[in-house]
N, C-alpha and C positions, 0 to 999 in steps of 0.2 A: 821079804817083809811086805806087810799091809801097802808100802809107801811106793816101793817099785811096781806091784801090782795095780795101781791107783793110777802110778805114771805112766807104765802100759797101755794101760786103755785108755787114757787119752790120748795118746800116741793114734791110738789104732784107729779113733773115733775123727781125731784130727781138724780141730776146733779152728786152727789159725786156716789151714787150706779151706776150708769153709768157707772162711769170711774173708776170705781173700776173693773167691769165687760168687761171694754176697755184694761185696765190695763193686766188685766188678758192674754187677746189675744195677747199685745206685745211679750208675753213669748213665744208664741206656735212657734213651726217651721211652719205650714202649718194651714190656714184658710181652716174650710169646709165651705159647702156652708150657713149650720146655722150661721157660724160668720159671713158672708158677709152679708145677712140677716138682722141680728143683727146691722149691721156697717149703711147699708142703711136705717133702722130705723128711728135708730139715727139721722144720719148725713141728712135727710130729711124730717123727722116728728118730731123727738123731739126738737134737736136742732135751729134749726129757731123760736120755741118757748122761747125758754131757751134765743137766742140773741135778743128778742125782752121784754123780759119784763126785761132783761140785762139795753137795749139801755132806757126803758120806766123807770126805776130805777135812770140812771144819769140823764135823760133829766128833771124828778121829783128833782133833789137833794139829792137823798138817799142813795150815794154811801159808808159812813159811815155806816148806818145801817143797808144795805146788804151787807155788803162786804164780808163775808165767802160765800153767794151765787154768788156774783158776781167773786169771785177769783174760784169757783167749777164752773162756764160754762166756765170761760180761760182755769182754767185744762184740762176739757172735750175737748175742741177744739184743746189743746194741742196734749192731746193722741190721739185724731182721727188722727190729721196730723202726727204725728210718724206713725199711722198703716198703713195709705196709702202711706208713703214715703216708708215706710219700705218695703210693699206688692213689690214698686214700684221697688226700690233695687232687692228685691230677685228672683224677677218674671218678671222683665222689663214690667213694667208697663206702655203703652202709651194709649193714648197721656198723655202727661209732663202735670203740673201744666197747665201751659201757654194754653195750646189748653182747659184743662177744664173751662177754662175763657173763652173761645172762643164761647163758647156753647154746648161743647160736655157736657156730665155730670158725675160722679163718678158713679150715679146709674146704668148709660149703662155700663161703666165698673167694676162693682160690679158684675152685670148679666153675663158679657161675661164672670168673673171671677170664677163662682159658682160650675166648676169643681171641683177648688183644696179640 
């Protein structure tokens, strides 16, 4: 059925080990360029997965029967947006939110970030 295939791939995608590993990075004082790396992965490859079979779950009705996966990619988006605000805090991180709406993107500023 639709619903075990749904739970598969989150399985396979693995939102909680993520943010476990995301998690992790909150702690550090300083990102190397492996976290950032790491962060753009994520926050580009995996997760646009993760929010589409998220969105493909309610839009089905399944929000009951996933819901430990569906409340594990909030997490995940959770922690990413700590790490970047945080980055953003300690490092002055621009452009702001706002301008990365605008079109600029995280990943250009992950790259220019990949010193620290």
């Amino acid at each position: 059925s639709r619903v075990r295939l749904l739970r598969i791939q989150f399985m396979v995608l693995n939102p909680k080990g993520i943010a476990e590993n995301l998690r992790r990075l909150l702690s550090k004082k300083a990102l190397t360029k492996a976290d950032l790396e790491f962060i753009r992965r994520v926050v580009f490859e995996e997760l646009p997965l993760m929010v589409k079979l998220k969105e493909d779950a309610e839009k089905l009705g399944y929000e009951a029967e996933l819901r430990e996966e569906l409340e594990a990619v909030e997490e995940l988006m959770d922690i990413v947006e700590r790490l970047v605000a945080s980055e953003r805090e300690e490092h002055g991180l621009e452009p702001a939110y706002s301008e990365l709406e605008e079109g600029k993107t995280l990943g250009g500023y992950l790259a220019s970030r990949s010193h620290l």
